[in-house]
N, C-alpha and C positions, 0 to 999 in steps of 0.2 A: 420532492425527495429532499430529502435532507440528512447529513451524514457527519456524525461524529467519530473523530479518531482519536487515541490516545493509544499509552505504552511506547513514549517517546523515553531517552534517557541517555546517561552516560553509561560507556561501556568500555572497556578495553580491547584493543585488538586482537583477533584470534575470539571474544564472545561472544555471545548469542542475545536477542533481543526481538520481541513481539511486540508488533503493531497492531491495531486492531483499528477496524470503520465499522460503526455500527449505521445502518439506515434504519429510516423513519417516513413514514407519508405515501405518499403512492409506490411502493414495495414493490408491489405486481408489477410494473409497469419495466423495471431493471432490467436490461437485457446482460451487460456486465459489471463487474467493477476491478475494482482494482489501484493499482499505487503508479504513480510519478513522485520524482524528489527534486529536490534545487539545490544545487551547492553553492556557497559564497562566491557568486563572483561567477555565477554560471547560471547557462539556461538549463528551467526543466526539461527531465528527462523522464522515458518511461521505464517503470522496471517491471512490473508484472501485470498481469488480470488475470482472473476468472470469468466464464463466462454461464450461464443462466443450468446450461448443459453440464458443468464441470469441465470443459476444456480451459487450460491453462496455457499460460504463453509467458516468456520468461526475456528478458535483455540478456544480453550477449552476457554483460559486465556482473550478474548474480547468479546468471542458471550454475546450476550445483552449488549454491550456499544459499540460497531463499526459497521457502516455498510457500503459497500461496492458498488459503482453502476458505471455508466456508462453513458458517454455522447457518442453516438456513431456520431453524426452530429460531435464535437469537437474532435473526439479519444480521451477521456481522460477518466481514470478511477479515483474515487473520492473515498478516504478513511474519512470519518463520522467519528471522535471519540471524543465519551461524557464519561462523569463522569470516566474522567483519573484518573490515581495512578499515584505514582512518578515512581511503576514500571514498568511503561510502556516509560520512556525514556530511549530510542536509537535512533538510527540512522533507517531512511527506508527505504528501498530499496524496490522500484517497479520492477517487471518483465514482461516479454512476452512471451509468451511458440507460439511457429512459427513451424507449420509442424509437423511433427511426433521425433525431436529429437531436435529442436535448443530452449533453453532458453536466454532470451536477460534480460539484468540487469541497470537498471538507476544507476543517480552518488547519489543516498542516499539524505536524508535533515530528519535536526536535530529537531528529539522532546525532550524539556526537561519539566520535569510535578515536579513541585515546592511541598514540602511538608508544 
């Protein structure tokens, strides 16, 4: 599996901004995916997934400003985020949970939310 993300960017506080993970390669095999971020100077954290089903699951620190979905014609999973904080710039990283043990990790792309 293999997974690209993009629709990183600058932003202003209070706006909105779309990430996107496209997968590639053994497809079938995704149980879910979904985003973790890292901020300067901090460990990753999780913020969302979807799961194969449509079941969603959300961090404490985005539910009601992120939401999380799914193109399944395009593989790509779409991270929705509205009424940013500056604390919500890092870095994001998409994943792919594949089978009963493998999780796969995109190369990251940068959010920064302007105060």
């Amino acid at each position: 599996v293999q997974l690209q993300a993009s629709g990183g960017g600058l932003v202003q506080a209070g706006g909105s901004l779309r990430v996107s993970c496209a997968a590639s390669g053994n497809i079938l095999s995704i149980n879910a995916m979904g985003w973790y971020r890292q901020a300067p100077g901090k460990q990753r954290e999780y913020v969302a997934h979807i799961t194969r089903g449509g079941s969603t699951n959300y961090a404490d620190s985005v539910k009601g400003r992120f939401t999380i979905s799914r193109d399944n014609v395009k593989n790509t999973v779409y991270l929705q985020m509205n009424s940013l904080k500056p604390e919500d710039t890092a870095i994001y990283y998409c994943f792919a949970d594949s089978g009963s043990w493998s999780r796969y990790w995109g190369q990251g792309t940068e959010v920064t939310v302007s105060s």
